[in-house]
N, C-alpha and C positions, 0 to 999 in steps of 0.2 A: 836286339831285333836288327834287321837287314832291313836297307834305306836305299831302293834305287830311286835315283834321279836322273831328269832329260831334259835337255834345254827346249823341246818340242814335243808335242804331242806324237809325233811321228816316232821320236827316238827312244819318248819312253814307252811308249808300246814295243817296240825291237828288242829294246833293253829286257823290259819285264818276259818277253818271250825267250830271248836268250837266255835268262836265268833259269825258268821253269827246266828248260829243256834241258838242262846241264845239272842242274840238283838232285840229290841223289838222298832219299830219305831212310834212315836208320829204321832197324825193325821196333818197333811200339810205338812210332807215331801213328795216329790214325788220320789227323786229318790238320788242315791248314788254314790260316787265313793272310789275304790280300788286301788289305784299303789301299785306292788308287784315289789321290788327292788330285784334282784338274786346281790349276791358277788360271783363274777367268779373269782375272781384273783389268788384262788389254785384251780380252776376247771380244768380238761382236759376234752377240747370239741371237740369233731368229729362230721364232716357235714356227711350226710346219705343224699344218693337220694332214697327218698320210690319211689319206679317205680309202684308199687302196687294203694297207693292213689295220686300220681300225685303231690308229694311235696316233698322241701328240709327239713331235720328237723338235727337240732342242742343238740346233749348231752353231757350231763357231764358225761363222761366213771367211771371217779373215784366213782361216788355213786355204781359203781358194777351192775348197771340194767339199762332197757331197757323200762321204763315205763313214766307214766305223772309227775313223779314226778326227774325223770333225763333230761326229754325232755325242753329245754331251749329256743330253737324256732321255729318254722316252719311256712314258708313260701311256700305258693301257688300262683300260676298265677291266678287262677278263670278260669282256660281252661284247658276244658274237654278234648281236644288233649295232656294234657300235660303229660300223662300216660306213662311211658316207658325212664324215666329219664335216659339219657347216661352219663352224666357229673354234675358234681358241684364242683367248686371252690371259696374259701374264699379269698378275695384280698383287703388288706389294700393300699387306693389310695392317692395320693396328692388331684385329681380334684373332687372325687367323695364322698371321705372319705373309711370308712368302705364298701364292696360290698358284694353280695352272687353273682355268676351268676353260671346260669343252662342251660342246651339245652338237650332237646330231637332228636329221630332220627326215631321216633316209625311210619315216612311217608314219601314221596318227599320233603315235603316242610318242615316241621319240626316245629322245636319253640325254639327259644333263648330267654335268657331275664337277666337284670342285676337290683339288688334290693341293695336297701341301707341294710345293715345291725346295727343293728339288729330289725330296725322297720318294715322293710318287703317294704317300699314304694319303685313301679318301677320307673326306671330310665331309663331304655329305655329298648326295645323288639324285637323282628321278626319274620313272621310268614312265612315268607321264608328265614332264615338266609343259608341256602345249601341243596342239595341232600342228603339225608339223613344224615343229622349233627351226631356225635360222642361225641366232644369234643370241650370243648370252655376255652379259657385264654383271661386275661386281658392283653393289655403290659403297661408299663410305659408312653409310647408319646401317651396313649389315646383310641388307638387301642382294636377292639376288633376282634381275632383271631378263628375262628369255622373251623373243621375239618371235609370236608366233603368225606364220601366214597365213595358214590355212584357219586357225582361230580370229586370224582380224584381228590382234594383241597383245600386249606385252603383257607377261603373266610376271607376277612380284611373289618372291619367298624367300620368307626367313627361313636359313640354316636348322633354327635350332627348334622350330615345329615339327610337331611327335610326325606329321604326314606330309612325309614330302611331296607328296602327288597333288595335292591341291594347292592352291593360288592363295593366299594370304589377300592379293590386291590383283585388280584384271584392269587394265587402261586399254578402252577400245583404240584401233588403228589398223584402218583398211589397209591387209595385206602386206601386215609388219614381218619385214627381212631385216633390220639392221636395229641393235642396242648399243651405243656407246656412250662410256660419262664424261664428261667435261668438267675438268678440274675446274681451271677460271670462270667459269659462268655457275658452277653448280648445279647441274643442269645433268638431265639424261635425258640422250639426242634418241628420238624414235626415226626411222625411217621406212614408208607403206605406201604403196600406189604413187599418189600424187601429194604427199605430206612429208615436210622434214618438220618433225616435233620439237620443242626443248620442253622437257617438262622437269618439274621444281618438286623433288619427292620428299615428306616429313614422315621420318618412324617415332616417336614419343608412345612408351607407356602402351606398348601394341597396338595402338592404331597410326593407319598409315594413311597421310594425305598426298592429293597429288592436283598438282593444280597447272597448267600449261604457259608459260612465258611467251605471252604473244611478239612479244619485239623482237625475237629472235627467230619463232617458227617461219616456216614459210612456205608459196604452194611450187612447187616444183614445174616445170616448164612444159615437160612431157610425163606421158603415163608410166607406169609399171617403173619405179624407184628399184 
């Protein structure tokens, strides 16, 4: 096998182009293959929801730009609904492994969906995950958390329920835009109107408790969070 290498992301895409361009393939080959290994391990990568083309896309900040050759992955749904990206979260799992998960908000029903990373293969979806979805987090016991506003709540579903379109567990919350977990408290932070939540979620044996951490919740200042 032929092994190009580049000290830069820049150089090995030149490289790999030069070669294409200059090889010169024998009569019965019919077809080729390319694996292109990136070393991320001094990269810093930020997920971007392009809301524009309806996809999550992953860069390396450190190259300084904003092009094909910083861009490290992007993943799409293949739905034309998916336009108008409100959330994306990167979540390293025990059951799942590596995740991307995204939701839009851009209708009633909306679109959630939770991708391996960084191959892009779904792992589960929803084409009604809430009223107009915001925000979605993963929690630890499995749970997937969507923030819905126009429902006034966080909608809770397990992965691995035959119907993803329905809620496992509904936590009311006036006007809920924002889901995040917090490692140190244990806690999944709601945020809706005039409410920053922490609430304390238990999955055991299919059913799911959820109880609110007053010491930490609290009323917000001004309206519309």
């Amino acid at each position: 096998k032929i092994v190009v290498a580049g000290g830069s992301s820049d150089a090995l895409v030149r490289a790999i182009a030069t070669f294409l361009n200059n090889i010169r393939y024998e009569e019965g080959v019919v077809n080729a293959e390319i694996n292109v290994k990136k070393d991320t391990k001094n990269a810093n990568l930020v997920a971007f929801a392009n809301q524009k083309n309806g996809c999550v896309e992953v860069y390396d900040v450190s190259l300084g730009r904003f092009d094909s050759l910083a861009l490290v992955s992007s993943i799409a749904p293949g739905n034309s609904g998916f336009k108008g990206i409100a959330d994306v979260k990167y979540r390293r799992t025990d059951k799942y492994g590596d995740v991307v998960l995204a939701v839009y908000g851009a209708s009633v029903n909306g679109y959630a969906a939770m991708y391996a990373y960084p191959s892009g293969t779904l792992i589960w979806s929803s084409t009604k995950p809430a009223n107009n979805p915001h925000s979605i987090e993963y929690l630890p016991n499995g749970l997937i958390a969507v923030a819905s506003s126009a429902g006034n709540a966080i909608c809770l579903f397990d992965p691995e329920d035959s119907d993803p379109n329905e809620p496992d567990y509904t936590i009311v919350l006036k006007d809920a835009h924002g889901a995040l977990w917090d490692e140190d408290n244990q806690v999944l932070w709601g945020i809706g109107r005039m409410n920053l939540t922490a609430y304390k979620i238990d999955y055991k044996n299919g059913q799911i408790t959820v109880t609110v951490d007053t010491n930490l919740s609290a009323t917000l200042p001004e309206d519309h969070a």
